[in-house]
C-alpha positions as CSV (number, residue, x, y, z in Angstrom):
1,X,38.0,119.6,72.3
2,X,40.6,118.4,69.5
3,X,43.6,116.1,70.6
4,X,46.3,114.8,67.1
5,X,48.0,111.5,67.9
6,X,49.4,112.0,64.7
7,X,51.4,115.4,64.0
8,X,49.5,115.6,60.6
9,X,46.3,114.5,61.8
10,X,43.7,117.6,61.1
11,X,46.4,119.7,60.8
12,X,45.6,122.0,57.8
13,X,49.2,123.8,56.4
14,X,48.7,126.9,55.7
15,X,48.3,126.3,51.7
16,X,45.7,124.0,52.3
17,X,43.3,126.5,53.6
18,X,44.1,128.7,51.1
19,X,42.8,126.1,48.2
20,X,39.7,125.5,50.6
21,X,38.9,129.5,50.7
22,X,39.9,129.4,47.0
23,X,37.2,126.6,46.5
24,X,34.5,127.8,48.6
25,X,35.0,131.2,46.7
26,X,34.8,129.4,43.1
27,X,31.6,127.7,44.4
28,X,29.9,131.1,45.5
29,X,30.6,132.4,42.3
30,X,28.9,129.6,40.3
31,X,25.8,130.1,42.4
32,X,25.6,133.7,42.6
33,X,26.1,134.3,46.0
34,X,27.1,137.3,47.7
35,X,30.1,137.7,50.5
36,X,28.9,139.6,53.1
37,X,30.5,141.1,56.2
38,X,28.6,138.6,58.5
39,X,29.5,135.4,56.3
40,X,33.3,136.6,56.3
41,X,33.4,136.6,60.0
42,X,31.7,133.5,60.1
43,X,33.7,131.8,57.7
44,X,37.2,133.6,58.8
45,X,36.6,133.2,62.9
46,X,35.7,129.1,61.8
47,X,38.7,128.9,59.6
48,X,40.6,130.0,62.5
49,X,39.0,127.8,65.7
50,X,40.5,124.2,64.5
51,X,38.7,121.9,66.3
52,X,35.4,120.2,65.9
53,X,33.1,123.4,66.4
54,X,29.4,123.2,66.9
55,X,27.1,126.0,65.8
56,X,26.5,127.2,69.2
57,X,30.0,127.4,69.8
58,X,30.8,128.9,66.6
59,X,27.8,131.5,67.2
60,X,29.5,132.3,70.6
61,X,32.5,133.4,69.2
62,X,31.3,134.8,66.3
63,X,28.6,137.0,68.5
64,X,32.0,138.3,70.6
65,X,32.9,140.0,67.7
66,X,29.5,141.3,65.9
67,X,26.9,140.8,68.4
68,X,24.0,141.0,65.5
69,X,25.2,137.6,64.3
70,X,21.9,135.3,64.9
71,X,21.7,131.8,64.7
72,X,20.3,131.1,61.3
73,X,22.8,133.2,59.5
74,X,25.3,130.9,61.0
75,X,23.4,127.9,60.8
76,X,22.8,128.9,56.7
77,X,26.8,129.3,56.8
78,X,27.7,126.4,57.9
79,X,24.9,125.0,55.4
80,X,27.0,126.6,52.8
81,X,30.2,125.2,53.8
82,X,29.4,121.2,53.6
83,X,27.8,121.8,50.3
84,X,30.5,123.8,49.2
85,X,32.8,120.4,50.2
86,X,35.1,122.7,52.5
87,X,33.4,121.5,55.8
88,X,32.5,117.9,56.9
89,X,29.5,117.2,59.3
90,X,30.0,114.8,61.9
91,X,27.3,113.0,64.4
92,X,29.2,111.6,66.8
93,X,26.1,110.4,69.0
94,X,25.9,113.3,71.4
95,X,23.0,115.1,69.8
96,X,25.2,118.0,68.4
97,X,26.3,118.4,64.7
98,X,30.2,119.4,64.9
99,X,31.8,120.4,61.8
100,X,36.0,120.6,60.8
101,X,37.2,121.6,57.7
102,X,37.6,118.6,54.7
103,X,40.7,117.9,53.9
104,X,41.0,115.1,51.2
105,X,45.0,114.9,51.1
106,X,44.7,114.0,54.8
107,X,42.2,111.8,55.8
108,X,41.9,111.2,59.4
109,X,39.4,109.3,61.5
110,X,38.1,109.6,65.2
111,X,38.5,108.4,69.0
112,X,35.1,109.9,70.9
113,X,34.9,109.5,74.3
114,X,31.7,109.0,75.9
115,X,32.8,110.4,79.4
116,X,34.2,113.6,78.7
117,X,33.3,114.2,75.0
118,X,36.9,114.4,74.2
119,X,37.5,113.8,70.4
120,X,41.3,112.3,69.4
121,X,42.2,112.6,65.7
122,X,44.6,109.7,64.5
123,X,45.7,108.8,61.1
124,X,46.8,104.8,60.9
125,X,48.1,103.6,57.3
126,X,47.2,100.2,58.2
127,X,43.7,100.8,58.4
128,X,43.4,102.4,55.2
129,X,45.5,99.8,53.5
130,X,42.9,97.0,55.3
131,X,39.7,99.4,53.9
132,X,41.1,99.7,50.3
133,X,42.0,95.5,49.6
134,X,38.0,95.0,51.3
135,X,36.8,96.9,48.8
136,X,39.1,95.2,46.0
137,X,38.3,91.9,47.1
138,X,34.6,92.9,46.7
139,X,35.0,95.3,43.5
140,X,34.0,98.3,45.5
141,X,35.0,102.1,44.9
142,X,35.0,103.7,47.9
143,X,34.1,107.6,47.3
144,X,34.4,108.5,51.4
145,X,34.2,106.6,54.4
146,X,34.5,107.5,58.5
147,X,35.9,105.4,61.1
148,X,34.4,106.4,64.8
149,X,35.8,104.4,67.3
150,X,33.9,105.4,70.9
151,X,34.9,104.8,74.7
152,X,37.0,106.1,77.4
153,X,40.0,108.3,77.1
154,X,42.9,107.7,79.2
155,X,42.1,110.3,81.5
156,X,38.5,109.7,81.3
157,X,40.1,106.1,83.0
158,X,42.0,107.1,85.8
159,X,39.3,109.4,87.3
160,X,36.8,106.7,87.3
161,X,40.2,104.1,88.7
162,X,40.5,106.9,91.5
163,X,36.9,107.1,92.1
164,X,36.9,103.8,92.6
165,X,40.0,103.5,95.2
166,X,38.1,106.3,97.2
């Protein structure tokens, strides 16, 4: 599940897939590797889900389509992708490996409920401000960084206050 607090938050424009398929494609090249049918729909059907997928999900979809999809070829995909630098892996502590695609002009960072699994995507200037004088004050170049923050949502909250008035 994706939620934006902020209206750019995730929120690829159109263009900036484009340069991701454009990069993906340049890296492919330089490493000889083939476009097949099955990567395309792979690649296209993730391009178009926009929220943080997991493989299994991703295989679901993909398998509604082509139904000779298998795991491993998505799996090796997805593989492609975050080496590729179009996709970021994320861990967010539930055992799964959910991926989004990277997008460096807008950084955003992450709200995980424990409850309901619920992942918000927010963008705050002040926290990136805060992150780059730490790492002045220290001398430190920061090449990438994530910010997690996990606990309840909102609605997570007033089922368990309801529960609790019951």
């Amino acid at each position: 599940m994706r939620v934006k607090l902020a209206a750019s938050a995730g929120k690829l424009t159109g263009a900036d897939a484009d340069r991701l398929r454009r990069d993906l494609n340049s890296y492919m090249l330089k490493r000889g590797l083939r476009s097949t049918e099955q990567r395309r729909l792979i690649i296209d059907t993730f391009f178009d889900v926009g929220e943080h997928i997991t493989i299994d999900s991703l295989l679901k979809q993909v398998r509604s389509v082509d139904s000779r999809v298998g795991y491993a070829t998505v799996y090796r995909t997805m593989k492609l992708l975050t080496e590729s630098g179009v996709v970021q892996e994320h861990k967010f502590g539930d055992g799964f490996t959910r991926y989004e695609l990277s997008d460096e002009e807008h950084h955003h960072d992450h709200l995980i409920c424990l409850d309901c699994g619920k992942i918000t995507e927010f963008e705050e200037p002040l926290i990136e401000e805060l992150q780059d004088r730490v790492a002045n004050r220290y001398g430190f170049h920061v090449r990438q960084h994530k910010h997690e923050l996990y606990g309840t949502c909102a609605e997570c909250q007033k089922r368990s206050s309801r529960k609790k008035k019951s």
